[in-house]
N, C-alpha and C positions, 0 to 999 in steps of 0.2 A: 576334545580340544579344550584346552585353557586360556590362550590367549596370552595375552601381555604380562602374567602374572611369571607366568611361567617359558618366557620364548613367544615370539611371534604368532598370533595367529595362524591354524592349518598346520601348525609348524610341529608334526608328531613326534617324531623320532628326537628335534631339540629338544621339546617338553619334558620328553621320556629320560632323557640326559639329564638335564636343569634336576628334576625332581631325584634323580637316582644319586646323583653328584649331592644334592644337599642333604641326603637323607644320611649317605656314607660320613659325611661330613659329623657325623655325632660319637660316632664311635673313631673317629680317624684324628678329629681334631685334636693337637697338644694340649692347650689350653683354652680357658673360657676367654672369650672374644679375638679368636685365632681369628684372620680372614683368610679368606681362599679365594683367587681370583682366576672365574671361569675361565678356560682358553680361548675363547670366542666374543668377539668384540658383536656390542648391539647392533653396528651398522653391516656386519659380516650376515649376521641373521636377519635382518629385518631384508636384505638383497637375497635370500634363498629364499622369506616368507614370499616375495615379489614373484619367484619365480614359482613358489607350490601354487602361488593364485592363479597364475598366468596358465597353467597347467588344469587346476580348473575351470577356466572359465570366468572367474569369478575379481580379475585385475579390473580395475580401473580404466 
């Protein structure tokens, strides 16, 4: 687990996305300072991190 760095805490399979998605981003990218805009809005993820917690136990 990474946390907020990388996708919401607990949140593995986003993390695993976020990090694969920027990694491909090196060799994919046109140009230096291309952006690339995740398909996944923060507040889309942080409502699944809600629910991975809820799932452990571990909500609020």
């Amino acid at each position: 687990m990474m946390g907020h760095h990388f996708g919401v805490p607990f949140h593995e399979e986003l993390q695993k996305r976020i990090i694969r998605t920027a990694l491909s981003r090196i060799t994919e990218a046109e140009k230096s300072g291309d952006i690339y805009l995740f398909p996944m809005t923060w507040a889309e993820a942080r409502l699944e991190g809600k629910e991975i917690e809820k799932k452990l136990g571990i909500a609020p």
